[in-house]
N, C-alpha and C positions, 0 to 999 in steps of 0.2 A: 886403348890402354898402352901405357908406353913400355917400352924393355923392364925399367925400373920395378914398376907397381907390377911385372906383371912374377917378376923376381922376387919380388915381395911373398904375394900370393902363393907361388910356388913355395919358398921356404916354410910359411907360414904352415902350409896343409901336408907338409911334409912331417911338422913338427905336432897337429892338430889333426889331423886326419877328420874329415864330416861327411865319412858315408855311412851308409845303415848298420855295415860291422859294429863301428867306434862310438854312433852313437844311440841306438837302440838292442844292437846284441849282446852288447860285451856287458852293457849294466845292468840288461836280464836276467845274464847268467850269473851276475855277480851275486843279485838278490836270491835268487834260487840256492846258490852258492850256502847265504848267510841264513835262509829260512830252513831249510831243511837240509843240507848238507850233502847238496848233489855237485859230481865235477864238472867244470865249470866249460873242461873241453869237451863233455858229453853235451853239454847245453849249449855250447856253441855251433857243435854239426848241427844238431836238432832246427836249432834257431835259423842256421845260416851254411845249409848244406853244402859241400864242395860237390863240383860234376868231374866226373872223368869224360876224357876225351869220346871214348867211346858210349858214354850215356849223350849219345846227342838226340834223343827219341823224345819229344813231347807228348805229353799226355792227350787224348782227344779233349777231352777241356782245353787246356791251354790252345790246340790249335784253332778251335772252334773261336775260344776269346782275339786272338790274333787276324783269326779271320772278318771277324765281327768289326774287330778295327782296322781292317779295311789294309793289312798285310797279308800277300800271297805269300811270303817266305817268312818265316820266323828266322827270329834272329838265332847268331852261336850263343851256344851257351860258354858262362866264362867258369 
């Protein structure tokens, strides 16, 4: 990929954003929003919780699933 397209790229998803926030949370929330008249930043943690720094504890599920895939270290949480 060259400097150009990759500048391209870059503006584009700056502009577009296509992670799971932008394209499966936020229209969630929208709908929830429009069907019954919930807030849309209550449906957003709900949907797409933030971690603090010090919540870096995994669930035994999770670590079990991490383990199963064949990771000794789980990854940080962001």
């Amino acid at each position: 990929m060259s400097q150009v397209e990759f500048q391209r790229w870059f503006d584009f998803y700056q502009m577009h954003p296509f992670d799971d926030l932008h394209r499966y949370h936020r229209p969630a929330a929208l709908v929830a929003k429009s069907m019954c008249g919930a807030e849309i930043e209550d449906m957003l943690e709900w949907l797409h919780p933030q971690y603090n720094e010090q919540e870096s504890e995994y669930s035994d599920a999770d670590l079990k699933t991490f383990k199963a895939l064949g990771m000794s270290k789980p990854p940080k949480r962001s």
